[in-house]
N, C-alpha and C positions, 0 to 999 in steps of 0.2 A: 421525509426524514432521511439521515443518511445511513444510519445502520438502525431499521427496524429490527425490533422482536424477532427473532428467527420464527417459523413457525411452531416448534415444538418446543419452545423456550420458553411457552407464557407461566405466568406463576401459577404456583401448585393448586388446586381445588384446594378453596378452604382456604389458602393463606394470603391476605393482602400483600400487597407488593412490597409493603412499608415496615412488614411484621420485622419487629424484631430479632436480629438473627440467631440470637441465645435459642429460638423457638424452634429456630430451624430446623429441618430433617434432614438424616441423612441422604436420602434421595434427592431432595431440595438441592443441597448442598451441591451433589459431584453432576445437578442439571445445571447450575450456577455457573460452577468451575467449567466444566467444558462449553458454556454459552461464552466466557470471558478467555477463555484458551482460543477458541474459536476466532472472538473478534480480534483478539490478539495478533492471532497470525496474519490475518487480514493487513492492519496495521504495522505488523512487521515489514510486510513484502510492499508496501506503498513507501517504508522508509527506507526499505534495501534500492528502492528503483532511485529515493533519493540521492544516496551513497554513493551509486557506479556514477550518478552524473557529477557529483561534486569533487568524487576523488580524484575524476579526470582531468574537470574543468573547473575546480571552484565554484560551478555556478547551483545555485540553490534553485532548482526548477519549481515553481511554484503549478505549474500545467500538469505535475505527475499524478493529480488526482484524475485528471479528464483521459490518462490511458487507460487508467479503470474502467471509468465510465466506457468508454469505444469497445473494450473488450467485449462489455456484456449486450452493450447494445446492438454494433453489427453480428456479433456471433446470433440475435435473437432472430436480425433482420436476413440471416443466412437460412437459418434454421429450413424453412419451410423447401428450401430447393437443395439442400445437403443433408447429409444424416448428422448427430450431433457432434460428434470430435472433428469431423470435416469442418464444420463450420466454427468450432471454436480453435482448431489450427490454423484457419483463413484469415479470419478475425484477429488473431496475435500476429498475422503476418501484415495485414493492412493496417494494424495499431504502430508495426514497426517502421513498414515504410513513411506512416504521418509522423515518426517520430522524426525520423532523419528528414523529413521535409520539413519541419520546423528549425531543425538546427541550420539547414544548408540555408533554407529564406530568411530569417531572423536570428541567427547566433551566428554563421560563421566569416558575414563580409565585416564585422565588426573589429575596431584595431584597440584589442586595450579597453575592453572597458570597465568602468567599475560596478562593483559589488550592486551600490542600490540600484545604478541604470539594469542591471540584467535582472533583478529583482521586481524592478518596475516590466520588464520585458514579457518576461513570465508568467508573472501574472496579469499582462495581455491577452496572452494568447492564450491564457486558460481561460479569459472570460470569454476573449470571440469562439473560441472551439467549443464553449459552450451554450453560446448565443445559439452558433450554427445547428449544433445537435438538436435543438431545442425547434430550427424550424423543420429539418429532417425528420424529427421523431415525435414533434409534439409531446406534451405535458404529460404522458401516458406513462402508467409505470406497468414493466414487464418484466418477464423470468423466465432462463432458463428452466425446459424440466429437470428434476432431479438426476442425475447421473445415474442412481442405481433405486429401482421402486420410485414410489411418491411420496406426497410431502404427508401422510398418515403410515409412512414404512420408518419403523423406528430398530434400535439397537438395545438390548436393555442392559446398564455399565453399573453396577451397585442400584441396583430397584429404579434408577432416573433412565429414562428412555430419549435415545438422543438418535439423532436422520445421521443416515448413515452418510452424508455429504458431507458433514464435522470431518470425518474422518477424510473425506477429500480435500478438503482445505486444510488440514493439519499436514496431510502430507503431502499439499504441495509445495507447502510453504519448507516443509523438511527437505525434501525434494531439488528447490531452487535454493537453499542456502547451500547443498552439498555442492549442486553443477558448479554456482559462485565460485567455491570453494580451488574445485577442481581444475576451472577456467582462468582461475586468477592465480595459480600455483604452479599448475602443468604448463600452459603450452602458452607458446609465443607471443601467441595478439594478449592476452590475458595481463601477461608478462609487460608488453609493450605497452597498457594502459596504464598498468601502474606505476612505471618508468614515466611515464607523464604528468599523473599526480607527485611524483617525486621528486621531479627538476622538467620541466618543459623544456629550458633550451637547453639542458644536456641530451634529452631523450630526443631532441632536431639535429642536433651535432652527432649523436648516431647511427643516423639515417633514419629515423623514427619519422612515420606521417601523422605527425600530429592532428592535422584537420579532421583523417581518416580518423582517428582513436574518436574524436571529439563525436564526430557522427554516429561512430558503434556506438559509445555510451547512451548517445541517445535513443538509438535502434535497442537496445540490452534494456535499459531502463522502461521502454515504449512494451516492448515483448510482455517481461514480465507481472508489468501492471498491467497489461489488457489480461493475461493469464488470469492473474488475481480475480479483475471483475468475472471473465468467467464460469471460476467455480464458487464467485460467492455468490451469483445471480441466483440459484435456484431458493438459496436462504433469506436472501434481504431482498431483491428482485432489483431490478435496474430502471433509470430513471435519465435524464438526461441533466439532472443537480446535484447526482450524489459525489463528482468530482469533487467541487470545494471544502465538503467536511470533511472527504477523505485525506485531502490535500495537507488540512489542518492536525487530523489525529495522525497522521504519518509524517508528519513534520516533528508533531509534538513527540513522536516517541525515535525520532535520530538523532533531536537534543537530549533527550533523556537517557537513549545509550551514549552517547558522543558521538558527535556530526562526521561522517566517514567509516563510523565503524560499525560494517554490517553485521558483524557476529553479534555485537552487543545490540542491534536494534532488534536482534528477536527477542533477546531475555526482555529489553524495555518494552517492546509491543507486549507479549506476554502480561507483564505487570499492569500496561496501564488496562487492558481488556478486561483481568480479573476483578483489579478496582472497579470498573466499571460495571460490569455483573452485578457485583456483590453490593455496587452503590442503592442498586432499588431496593435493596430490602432494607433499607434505612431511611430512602431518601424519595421522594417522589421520582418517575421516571424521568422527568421533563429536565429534571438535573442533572441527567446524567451524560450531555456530551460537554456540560463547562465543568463536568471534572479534569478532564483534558486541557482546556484550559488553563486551572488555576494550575495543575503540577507543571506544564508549560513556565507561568509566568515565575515559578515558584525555584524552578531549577534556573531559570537565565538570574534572576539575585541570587539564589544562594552556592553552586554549580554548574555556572554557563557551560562548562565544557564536560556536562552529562554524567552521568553516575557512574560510565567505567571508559570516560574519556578522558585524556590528559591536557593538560592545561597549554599546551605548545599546540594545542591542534584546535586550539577555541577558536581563535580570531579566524576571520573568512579570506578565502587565499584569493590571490586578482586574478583574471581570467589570461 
């Protein structure tokens, strides 16, 4: 599956999964919300890595689930000859340089292409990059240890007892929206990506190295989705499949903020995470990653250009 049950998220002793939520407790309840905060930011930051590549380049990467996946998988495959942050800083650096090796072999001798070809591209190379994993790593599913204690060391938040790794992935997801923030505001290359997304042949008539932005993006993008996988390893555990659905719920939640707009894909990851939570106590589990879906299918007819995006930034830009 591609976001299991955290471990300390199963439903409450005592209450079916399906219970209605009028019944709920309040312990119930703020285990729910911070299980769907949680997947949220996950889903945030797989839609942020969307964002840097599209604002640069127009192109919608559909591979961004598979730097997830590499994060948690080489950082697991480091582990035993590094101690653990050596190896999950290694692993985001090896995740970066696959990332600019993808653009420089398959995106950059390209003149002009369009929207579906780079669409159809993408999602190439996220099935070979996951063919490959798969013979690398075999069918096996692995994890991260926990960052801080193990997976029976909890936090107690209003009576619900939550792994204190929630709290790792909340804030790195808080974390990588500030540097964003700062990087694309303060200083120059940051500046000169965005001059890119803005007019490409004005941002070439001012000496701008556009091929080079193209690359960073995909180096920026590649970073902080290996990041992502991992600090969510130690929660959902890693897999060499879980790229495609992530691919999907982080797609689904940058049309939901509006496509390029990273600020707005934390509130939409956010939202569709909690929906998501709060979908089992209604709904059978097994329902709960085509809730994603429908609000996907449901925002492109009624709000293609997302809940706090504007209608001039819907259509998809040419590369």
């Amino acid at each position: 599956p591609v976001s299991p049950a955290p471990r300390t998220w199963h439903a409450h002793p005592g209450l079916p999964e399906n219970e209605s939520s009028a019944a709920m407790s309040v312990e119930l309840f703020v285990q729910y919300l911070f299980a769907g905060i949680t997947y949220g930011a996950i889903y945030a930051i797989v839609a942020i890595g969307f964002n840097i590549i599209y604002n640069t380049t127009g192109i919608i990467n559909f591979a961004q689930g598979e730097f997830v996946m590499l994060g948690g998988m080489i950082s697991i495959s480091l582990l035993p000859f590094m101690p653990l942050y050596a190896a999950i800083a290694l692993a985001v650096l090896v995740t970066m340089l696959f990332g600019a090796l993808l653009e420089i072999c398959f995106i950059r001798w390209l003149e002009s292409p369009g929207v579906l070809r780079m669409i159809i591209i993408t999602i190439g190379l996220s099935i070979l990059t996951r063919e490959a994993a798969l013979h690398l790593w075999g069918e096996s599913i692995r994890s991260l240890p926990y960052f801080i204690g193990d997976e029976i060391t909890t936090v107690a938040i209003l009576g619900a007892r939550i792994s204190p790794q929630v709290i790792w992935v909340i804030a790195v997801c808080g974390l990588m929206v500030l540097f964003l923030s700062v990087f694309f505001q303060a200083t120059s290359v940051g500046r000169e990506m965005k001059a890119c997304a803005a007019n490409r042949k004005a941002a070439i008539l001012c000496g701008i190295n556009t091929r080079n932005m193209v690359t960073l993006s995909f180096m920026l993008s590649a970073g902080i989705g290996a990041l992502a996988g991992c600090v969510m390893s130690p929660i959902t555990s890693s897999g060499y499949d879980i790229g495609t659905g992530l691919a999907i719920k982080g797609f689904t939640v940058a049309i939901l903020g509006g496509l390029g707009n990273s600020m707005a894909a934390v509130g939409a990851g956010l939202l569709l995470g909690i929906l998501e939570a709060f979908s089992i106590s209604v709904l059978p589990l097994a329902f709960k990653d085509a809730i994603a879906i429908a609000i996907l299918l449901v925002i492109l007819f009624v709000r293609p250009h997302g809940l706090f995006g504007s209608a001039t930034a819907a259509g998809l830009k040419e590369f």
